[in-house]
SERO-4910 file (N, C-alpha, C, O; in steps of 0.05 Angstrom, whole numbers):
BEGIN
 pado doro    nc1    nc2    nc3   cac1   cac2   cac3    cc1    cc2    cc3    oc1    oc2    oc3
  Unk    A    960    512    939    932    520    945    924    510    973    929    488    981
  Unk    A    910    529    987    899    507   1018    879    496   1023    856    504   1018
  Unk    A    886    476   1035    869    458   1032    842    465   1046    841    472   1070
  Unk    A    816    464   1027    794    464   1039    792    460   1062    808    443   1068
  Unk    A    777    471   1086    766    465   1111    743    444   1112    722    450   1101
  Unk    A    746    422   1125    722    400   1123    708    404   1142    716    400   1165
  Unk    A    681    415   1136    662    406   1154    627    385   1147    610    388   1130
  Unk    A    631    368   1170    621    344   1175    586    355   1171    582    378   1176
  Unk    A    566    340   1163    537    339   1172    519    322   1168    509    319   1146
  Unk    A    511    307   1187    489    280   1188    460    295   1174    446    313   1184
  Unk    A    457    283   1152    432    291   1132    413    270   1145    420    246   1147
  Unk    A    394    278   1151    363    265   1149    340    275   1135    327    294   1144
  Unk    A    330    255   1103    325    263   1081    300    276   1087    290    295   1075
  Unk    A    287    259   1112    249    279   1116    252    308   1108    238    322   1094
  Unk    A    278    314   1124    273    354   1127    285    358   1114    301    373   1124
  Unk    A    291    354   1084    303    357   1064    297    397   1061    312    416   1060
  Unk    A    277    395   1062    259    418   1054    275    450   1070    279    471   1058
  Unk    A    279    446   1092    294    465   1110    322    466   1099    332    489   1096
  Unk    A    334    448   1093    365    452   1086    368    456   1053    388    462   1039
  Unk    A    346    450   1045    350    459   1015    368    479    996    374    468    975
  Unk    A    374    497    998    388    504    994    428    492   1000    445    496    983
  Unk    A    434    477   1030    444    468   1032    452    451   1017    476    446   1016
  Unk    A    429    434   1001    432    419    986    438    424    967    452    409    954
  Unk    A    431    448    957    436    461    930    466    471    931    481    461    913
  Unk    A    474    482    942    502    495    948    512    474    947    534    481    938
  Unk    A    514    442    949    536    416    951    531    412    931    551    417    917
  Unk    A    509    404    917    508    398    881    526    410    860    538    401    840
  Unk    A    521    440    874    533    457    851    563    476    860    572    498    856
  Unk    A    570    453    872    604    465    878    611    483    898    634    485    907
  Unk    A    586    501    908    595    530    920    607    522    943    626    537    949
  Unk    A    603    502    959    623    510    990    655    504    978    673    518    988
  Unk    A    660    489    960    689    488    954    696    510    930    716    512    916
  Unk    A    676    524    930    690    549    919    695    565    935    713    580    928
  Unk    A    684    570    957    689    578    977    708    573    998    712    589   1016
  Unk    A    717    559    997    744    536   1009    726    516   1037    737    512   1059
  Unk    A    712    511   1034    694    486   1053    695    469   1032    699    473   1008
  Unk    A    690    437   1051    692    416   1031    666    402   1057    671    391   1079
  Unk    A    640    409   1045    623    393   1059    620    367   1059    614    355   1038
  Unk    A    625    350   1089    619    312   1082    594    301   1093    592    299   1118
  Unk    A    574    294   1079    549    294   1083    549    254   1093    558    235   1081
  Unk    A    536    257   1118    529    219   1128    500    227   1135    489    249   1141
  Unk    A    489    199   1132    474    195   1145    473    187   1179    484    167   1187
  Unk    A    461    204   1196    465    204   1218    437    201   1240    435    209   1263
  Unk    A    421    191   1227    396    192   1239    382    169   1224    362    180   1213
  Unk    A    382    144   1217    375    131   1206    352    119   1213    340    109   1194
  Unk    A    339    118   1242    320    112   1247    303    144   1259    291    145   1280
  Unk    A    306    161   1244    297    187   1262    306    201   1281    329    197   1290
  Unk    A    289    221   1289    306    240   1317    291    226   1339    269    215   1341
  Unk    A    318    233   1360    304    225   1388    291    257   1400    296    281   1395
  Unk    A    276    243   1418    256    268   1431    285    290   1444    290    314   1440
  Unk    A    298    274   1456    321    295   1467    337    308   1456    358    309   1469
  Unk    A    337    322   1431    358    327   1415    369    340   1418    383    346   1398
  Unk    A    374    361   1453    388    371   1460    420    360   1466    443    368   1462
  Unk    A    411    344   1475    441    324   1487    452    303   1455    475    296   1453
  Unk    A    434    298   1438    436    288   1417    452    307   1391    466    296   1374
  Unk    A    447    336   1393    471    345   1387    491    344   1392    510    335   1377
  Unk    A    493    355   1419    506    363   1440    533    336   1425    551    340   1409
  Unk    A    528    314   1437    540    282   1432    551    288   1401    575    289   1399
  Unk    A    536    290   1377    538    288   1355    567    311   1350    582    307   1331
  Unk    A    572    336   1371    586    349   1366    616    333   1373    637    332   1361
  Unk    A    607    325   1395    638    326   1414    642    299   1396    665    291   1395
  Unk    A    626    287   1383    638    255   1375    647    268   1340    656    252   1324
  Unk    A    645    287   1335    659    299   1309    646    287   1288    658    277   1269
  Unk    A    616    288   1290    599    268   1267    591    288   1258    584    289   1234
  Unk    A    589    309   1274    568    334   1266    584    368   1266    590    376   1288
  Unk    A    586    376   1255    598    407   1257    582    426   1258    587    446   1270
  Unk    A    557    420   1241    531    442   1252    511    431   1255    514    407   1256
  Unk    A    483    439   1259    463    425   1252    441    450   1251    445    471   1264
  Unk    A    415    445   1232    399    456   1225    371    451   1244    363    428   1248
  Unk    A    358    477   1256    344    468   1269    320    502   1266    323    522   1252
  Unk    A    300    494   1287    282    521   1287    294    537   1315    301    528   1336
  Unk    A    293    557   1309    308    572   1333    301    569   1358    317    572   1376
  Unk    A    268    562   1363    268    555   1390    283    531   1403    284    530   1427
  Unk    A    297    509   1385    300    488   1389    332    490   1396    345    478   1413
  Unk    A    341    513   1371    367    518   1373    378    539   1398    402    543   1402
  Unk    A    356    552   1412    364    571   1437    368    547   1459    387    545   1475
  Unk    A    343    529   1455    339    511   1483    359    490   1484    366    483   1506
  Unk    A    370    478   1460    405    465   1463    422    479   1467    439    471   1484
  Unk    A    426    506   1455    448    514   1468    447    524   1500    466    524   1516
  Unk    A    426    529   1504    421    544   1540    424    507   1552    433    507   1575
  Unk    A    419    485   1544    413    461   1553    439    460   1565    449    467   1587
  Unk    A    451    448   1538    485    435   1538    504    467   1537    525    465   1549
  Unk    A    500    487   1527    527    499   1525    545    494   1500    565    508   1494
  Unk    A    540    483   1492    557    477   1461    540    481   1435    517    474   1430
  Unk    A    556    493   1422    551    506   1398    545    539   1401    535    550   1420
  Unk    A    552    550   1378    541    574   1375    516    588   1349    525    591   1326
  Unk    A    489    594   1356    481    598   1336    492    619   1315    494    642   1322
  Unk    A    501    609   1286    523    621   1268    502    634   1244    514    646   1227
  Unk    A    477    634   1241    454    643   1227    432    642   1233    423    627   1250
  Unk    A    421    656   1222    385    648   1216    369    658   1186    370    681   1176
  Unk    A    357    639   1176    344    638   1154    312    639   1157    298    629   1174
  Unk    A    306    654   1136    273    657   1136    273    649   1124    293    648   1110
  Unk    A    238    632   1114    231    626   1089    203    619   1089    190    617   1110
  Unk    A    194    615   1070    163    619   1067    155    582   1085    137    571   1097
  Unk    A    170    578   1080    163    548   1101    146    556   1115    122    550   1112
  Unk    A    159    579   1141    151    579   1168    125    594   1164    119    605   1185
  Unk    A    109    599   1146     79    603   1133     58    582   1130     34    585   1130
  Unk    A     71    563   1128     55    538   1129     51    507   1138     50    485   1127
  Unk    A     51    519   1165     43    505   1198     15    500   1202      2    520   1210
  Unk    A      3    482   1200    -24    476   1211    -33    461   1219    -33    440   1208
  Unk    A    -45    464   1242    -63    434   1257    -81    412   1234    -93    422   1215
  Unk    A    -80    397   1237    -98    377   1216   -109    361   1228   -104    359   1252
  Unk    A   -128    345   1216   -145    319   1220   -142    310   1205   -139    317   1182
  Unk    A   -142    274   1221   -164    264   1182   -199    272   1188   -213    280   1207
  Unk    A   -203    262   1155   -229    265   1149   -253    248   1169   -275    259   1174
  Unk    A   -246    225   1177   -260    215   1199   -255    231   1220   -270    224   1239
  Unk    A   -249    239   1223   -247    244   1256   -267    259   1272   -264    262   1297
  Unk    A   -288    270   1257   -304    290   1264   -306    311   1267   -328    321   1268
  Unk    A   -277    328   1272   -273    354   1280   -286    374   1257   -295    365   1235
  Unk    A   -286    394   1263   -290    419   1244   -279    444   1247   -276    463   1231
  Unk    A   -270    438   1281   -246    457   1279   -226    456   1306   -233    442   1325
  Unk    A   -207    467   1306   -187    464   1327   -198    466   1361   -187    458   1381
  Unk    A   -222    479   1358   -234    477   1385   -249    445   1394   -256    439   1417
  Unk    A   -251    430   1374   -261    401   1376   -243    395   1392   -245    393   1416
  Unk    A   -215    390   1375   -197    372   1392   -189    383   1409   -168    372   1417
  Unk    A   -197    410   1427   -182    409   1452   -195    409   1468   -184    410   1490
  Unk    A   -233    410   1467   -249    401   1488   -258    369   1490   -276    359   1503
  Unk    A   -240    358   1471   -253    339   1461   -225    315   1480   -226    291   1484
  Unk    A   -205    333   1488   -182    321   1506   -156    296   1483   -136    283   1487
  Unk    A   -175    303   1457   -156    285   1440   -120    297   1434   -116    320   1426
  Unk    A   -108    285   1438    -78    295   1424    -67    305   1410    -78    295   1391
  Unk    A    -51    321   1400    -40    338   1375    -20    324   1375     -5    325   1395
  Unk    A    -14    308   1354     12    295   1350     31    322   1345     20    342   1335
  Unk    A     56    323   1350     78    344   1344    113    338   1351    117    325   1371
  Unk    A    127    344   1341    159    333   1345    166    354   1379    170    378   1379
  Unk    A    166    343   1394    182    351   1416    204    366   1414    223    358   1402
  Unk    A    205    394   1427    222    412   1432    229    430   1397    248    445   1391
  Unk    A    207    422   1381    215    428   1359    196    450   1343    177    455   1359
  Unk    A    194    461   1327    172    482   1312    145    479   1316    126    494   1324
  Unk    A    147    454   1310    114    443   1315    103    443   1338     80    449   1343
  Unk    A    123    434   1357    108    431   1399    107    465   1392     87    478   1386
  Unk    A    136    476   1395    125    510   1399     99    533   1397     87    549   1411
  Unk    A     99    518   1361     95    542   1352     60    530   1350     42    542   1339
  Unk    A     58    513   1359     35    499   1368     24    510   1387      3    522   1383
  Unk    A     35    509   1411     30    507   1440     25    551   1437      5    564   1443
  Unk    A     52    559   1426     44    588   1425     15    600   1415      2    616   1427
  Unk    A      8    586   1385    -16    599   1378    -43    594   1395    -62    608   1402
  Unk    A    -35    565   1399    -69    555   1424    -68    564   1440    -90    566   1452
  Unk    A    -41    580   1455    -46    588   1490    -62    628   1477    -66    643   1497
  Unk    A    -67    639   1454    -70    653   1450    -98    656   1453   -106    678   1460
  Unk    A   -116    634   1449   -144    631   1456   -149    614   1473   -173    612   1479
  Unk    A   -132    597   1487   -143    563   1494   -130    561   1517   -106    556   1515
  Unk    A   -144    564   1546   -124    563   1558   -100    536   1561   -106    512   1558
  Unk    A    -72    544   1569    -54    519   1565    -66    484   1576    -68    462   1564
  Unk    A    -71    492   1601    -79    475   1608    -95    449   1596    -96    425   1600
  Unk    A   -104    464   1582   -122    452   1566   -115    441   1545   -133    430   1533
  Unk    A    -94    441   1536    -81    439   1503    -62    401   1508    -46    395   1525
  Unk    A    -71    387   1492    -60    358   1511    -41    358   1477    -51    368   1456
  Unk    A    -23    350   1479      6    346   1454     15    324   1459     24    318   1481
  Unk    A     13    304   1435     38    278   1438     54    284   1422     52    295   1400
  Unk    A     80    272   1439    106    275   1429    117    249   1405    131    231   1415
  Unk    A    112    249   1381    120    235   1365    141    224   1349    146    203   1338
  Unk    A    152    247   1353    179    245   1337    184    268   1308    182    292   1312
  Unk    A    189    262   1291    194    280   1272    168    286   1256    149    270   1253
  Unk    A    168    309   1245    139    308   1219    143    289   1205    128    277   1221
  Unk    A    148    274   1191    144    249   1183    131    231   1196    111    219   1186
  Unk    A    139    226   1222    132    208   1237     94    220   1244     73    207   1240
  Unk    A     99    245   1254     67    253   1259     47    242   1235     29    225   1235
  Unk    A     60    262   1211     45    261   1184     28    221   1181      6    213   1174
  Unk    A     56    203   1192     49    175   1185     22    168   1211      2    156   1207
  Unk    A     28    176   1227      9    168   1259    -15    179   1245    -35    164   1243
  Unk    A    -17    210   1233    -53    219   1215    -56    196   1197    -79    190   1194
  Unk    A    -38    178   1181    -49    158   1159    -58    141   1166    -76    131   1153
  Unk    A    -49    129   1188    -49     99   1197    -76    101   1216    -88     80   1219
  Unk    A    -90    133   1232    -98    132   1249    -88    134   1274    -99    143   1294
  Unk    A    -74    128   1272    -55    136   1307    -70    155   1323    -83    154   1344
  Unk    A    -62    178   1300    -69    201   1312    -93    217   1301    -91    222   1277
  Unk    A   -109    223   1309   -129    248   1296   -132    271   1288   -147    279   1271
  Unk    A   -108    292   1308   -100    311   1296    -69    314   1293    -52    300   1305
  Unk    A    -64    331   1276    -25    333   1281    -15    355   1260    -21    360   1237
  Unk    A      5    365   1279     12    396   1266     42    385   1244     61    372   1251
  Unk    A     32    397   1217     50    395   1200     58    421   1184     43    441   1184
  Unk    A     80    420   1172     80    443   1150    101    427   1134    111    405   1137
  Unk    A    105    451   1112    125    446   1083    111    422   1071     88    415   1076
  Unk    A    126    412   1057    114    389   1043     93    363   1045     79    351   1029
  Unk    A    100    363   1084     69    351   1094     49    360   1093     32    346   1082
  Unk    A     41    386   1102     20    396   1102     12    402   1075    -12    400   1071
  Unk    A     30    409   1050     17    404   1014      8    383   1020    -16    378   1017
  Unk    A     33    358   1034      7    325   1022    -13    325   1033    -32    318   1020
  Unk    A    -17    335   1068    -42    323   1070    -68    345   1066    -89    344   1080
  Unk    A    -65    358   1053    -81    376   1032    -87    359   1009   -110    362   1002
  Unk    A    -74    340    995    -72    335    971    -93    314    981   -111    307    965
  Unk    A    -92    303   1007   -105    276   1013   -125    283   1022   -137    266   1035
  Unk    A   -134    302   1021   -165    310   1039   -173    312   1071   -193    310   1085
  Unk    A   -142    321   1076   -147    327   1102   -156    350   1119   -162    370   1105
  Unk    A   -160    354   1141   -185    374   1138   -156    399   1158   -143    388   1176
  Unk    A   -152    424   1153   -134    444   1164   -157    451   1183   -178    460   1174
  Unk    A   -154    447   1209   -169    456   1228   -156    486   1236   -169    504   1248
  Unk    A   -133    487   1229   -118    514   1232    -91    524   1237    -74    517   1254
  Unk    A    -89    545   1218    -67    554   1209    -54    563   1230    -67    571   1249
  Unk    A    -21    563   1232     -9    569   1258      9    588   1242     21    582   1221
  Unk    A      9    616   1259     24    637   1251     55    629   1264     54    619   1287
  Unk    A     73    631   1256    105    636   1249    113    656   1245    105    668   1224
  Unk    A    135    672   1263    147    693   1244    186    685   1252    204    694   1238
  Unk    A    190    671   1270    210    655   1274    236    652   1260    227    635   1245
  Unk    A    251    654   1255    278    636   1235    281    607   1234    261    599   1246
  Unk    A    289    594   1230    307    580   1227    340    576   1230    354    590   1215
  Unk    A    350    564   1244    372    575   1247    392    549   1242    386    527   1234
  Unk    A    417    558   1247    444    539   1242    466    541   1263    482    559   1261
  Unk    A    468    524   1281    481    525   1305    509    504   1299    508    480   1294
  Unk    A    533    522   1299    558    505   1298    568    506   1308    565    524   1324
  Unk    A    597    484   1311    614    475   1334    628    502   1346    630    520   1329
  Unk    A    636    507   1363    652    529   1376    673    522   1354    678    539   1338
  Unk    A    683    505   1353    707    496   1349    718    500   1313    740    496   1304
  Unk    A    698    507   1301    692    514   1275    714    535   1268    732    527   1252
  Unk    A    715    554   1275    720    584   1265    705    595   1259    686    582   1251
  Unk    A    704    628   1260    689    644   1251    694    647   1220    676    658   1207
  Unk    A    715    639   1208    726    651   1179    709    623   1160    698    623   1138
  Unk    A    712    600   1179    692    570   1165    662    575   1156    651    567   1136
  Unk    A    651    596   1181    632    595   1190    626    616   1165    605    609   1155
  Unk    A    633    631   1157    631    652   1144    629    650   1111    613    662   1096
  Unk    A    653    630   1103    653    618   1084    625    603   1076    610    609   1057
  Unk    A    622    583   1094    602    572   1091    571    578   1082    557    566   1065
  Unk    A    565    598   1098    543    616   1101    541    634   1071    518    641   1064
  Unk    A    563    643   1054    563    648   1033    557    633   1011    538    638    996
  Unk    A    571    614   1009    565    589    997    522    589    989    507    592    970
  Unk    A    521    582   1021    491    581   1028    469    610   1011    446    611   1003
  Unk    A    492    628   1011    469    652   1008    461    649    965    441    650    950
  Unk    A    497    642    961    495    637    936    478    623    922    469    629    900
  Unk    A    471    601    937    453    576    939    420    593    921    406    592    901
  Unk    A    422    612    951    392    616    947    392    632    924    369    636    914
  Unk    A    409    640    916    409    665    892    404    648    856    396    655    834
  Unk    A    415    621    871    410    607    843    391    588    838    387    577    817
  Unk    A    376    583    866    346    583    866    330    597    854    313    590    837
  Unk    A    338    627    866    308    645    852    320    653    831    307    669    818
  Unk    A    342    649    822    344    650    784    337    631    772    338    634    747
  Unk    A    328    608    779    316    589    760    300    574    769    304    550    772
  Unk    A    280    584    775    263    564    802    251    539    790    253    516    799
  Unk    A    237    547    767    227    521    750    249    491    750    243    467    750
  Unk    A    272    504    750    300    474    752    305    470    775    322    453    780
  Unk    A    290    484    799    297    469    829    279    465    845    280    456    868
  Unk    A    252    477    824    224    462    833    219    430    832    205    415    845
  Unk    A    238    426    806    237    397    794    252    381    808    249    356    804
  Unk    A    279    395    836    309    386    845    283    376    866    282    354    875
  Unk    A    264    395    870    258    402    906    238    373    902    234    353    916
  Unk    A    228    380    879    203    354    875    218    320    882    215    304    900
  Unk    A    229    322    868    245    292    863    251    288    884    244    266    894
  Unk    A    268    310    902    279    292    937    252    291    951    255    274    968
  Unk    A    228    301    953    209    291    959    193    265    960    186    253    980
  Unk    A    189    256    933    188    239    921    206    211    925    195    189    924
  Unk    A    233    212    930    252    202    952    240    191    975    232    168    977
  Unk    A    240    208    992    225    214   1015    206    189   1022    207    170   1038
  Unk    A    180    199    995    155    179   1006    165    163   1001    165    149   1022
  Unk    A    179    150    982    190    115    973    203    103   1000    196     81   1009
  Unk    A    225    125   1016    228    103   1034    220    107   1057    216     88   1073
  Unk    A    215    136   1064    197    136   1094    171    129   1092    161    116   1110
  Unk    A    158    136   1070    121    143   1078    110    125   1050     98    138   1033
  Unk    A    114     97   1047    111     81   1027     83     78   1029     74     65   1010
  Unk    A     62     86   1050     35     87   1056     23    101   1030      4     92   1017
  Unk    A     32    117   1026     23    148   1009     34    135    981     19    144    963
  Unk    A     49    121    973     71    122    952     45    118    931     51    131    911
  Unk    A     14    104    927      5    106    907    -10    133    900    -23    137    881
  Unk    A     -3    150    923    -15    179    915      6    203    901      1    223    887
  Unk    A     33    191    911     50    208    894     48    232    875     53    256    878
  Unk    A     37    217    856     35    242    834     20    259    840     24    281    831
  Unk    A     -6    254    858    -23    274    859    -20    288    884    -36    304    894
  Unk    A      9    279    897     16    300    927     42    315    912     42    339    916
  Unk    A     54    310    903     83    321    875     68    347    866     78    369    865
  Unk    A     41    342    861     26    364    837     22    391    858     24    415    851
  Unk    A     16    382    884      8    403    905     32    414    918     27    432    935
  Unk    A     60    406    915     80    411    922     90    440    909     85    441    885
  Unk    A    104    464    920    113    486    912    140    483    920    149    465    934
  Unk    A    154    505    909    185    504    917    178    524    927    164    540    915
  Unk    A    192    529    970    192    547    979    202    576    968    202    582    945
  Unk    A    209    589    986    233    618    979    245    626   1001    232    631   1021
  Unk    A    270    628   1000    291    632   1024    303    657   1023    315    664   1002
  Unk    A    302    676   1047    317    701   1051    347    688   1046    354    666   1038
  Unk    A    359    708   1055    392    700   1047    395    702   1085    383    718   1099
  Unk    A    419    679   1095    431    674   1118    439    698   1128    453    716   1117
  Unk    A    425    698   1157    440    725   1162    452    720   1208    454    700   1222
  Unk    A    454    738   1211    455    733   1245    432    736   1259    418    756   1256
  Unk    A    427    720   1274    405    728   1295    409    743   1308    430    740   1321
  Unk    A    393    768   1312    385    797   1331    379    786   1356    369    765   1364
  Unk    A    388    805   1366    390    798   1399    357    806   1404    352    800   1428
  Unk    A    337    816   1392    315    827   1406    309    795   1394    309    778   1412
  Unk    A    302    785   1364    296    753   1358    301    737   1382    282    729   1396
  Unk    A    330    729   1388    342    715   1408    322    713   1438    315    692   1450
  Unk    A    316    746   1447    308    753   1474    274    743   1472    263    733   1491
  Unk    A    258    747   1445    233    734   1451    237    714   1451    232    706   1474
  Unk    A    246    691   1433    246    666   1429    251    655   1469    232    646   1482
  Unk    A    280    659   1482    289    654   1501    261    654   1520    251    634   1530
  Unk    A    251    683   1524    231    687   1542    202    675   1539    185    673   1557
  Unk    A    198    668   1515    173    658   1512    180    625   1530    171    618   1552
  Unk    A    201    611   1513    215    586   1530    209    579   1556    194    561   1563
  Unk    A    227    601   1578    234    603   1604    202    612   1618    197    602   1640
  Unk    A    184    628   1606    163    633   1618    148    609   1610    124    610   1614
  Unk    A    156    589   1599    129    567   1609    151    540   1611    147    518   1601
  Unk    A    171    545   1624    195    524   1627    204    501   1611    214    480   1618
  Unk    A    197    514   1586    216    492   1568    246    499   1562    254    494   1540
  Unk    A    265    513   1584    291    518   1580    297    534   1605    287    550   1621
  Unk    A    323    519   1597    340    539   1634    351    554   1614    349    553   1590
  Unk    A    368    576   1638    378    604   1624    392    610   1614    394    632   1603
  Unk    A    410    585   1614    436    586   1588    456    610   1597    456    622   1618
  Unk    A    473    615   1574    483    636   1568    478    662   1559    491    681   1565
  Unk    A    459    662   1545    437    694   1539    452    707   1510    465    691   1496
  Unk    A    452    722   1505    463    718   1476    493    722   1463    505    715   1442
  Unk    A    499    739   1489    532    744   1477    543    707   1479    563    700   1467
  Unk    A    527    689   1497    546    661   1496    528    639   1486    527    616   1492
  Unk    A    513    655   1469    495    636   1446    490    637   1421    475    622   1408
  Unk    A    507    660   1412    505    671   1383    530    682   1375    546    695   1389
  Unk    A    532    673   1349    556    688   1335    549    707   1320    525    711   1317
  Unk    A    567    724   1306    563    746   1287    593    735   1270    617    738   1277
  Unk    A    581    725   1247    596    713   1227    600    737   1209    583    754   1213
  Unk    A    621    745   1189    617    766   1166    613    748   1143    629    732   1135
  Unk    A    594    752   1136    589    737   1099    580    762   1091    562    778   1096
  Unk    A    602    757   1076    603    774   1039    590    779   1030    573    762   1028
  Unk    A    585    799   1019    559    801   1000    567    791    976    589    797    967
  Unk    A    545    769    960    545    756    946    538    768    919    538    754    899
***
């Protein structure tokens, strides 16, 4: 029999929520039915750094990492950065629906125009969904100039800066933005998404790895939406995880942020379209958050996965 193909991936439990399915596909056997033998480390133990362009980039060539999961703007602007990797999918899912600016309840605002005449900060993860897809909806009414963003680190990290006070406003979604709904925080406003998600892996992979894999993944989702009630309860629990050891602030609210929690819904993995690719790129380069890279024939793959 031959031997499974191993590929490597540094899990960091905050964004549990995005790789979910990933997670589901390792529980339940599918990449080694597929002939992958996924090896899951922890590789981020104190969080992401703001640069996680070159922090891939590193994670690749040092063989810790074989793909990594990211939002496509993030995943165009590493690969045009460094040159390594190729984006090998993109996934939709109702996640990228629920993005929103927040406050706390002190803070006075009432709505997203407070905090940006008001010169206060938007907490948001650098180079990531949140700076983007942030910076995209406000420059739609507000001029840029005007829009002031701190760079915090991961949603976790934002979500903790709104508890403690740090921060006053800060753009969350998925399971943050349920909690800080659950906690009475005030949605100063919803941020439209229509975006992927994507999965950027080593050149060095194969296309036939790459392919396998991605099946695996689609299977995943298929046995999600056949039994959602048993992976509402999977999705709850690694949450729940989560607050115990990142966000131990919140931990006596638990049950009543668990209760406001939904299990997303995921399209099945597919390739990113070169017209997807060409907005994402150009929105980037027209306000210079990315040089020009390769463009898409040397930033994207076209994997074949099976129909499942």
């Amino acid at each position: 029999m031959e031997k499974p193909r191993v590929v490597t991936h540094g899990y960091y439990k905050p964004y549990f929520y995005w790789m979910f399915p990933i997670l589901v596909a390792k529980e339940q056997g599918l990449f080694e039915k597929e002939g992958v033998s996924l090896e899951v480390h922890d590789i981020v133990p104190g969080g992401q750094p703001e640069d996680k362009a070159s922090w891939y980039s590193k994670a690749i060539d040092e063989g810790s990492r074989d793909f990594y999961f990211c939002c496509e703007w993030q995943g165009i602007y590493s690969t045009s950065q460094t040159g390594k990797g190729k984006i090998g999918a993109a996934i939709k899912s109702t996640l990228i629906k629920t993005f929103a600016v927040y406050a706390r309840p002190d803070s006075g605002f009432t709505n997203v125009l407070d905090v940006v005449e008001s010169g206060t900060p938007i907490a948001v993860n650098k180079n990531a969904d949140a700076h983007y897809v942030t910076l995209k909806n406000l420059a739609e009414f507000v001029p840029e100039e005007k829009v002031t963003l701190e760079h915090l680190g991961g949603v976790e990290k934002c979500f903790k800066a709104l508890i403690s006070g740090h921060s006053k406003a800060a753009t969350l979604a998925g399971p943050y933005a349920e909690a800080a709904d659950a906690l009475g925080y005030r949605r100063l406003l919803p941020l439209s998404r229509t975006e992927p998600t994507v999965i950027v892996f080593d050149n060095e992979l194969g296309m036939d790895t790459v392919s396998r894999f991605l099946v695996a993944i689609n299977k995943a989702v298929s046995l999600i939406d056949g039994d959602r009630p048993k992976y509402e309860r999977r999705y709850k629990e690694e949450f729940r995880q989560v607050v115990e050891k990142y966000i131990p602030e919140v931990a006596s609210k638990t049950d009543a942020i668990i209760s406001r929690i939904s299990l997303p819904a995921w399209a099945d993995a597919t390739a990113l379209s070169r017209e997807e690719f060409d907005s994402v790129r150009n929105f980037l380069l027209e306000h210079g958050l990315s040089v020009q890279g390769k463009g898409y024939e040397g930033s994207v793959s076209q994997p074949r996965v099976v129909s499942h």
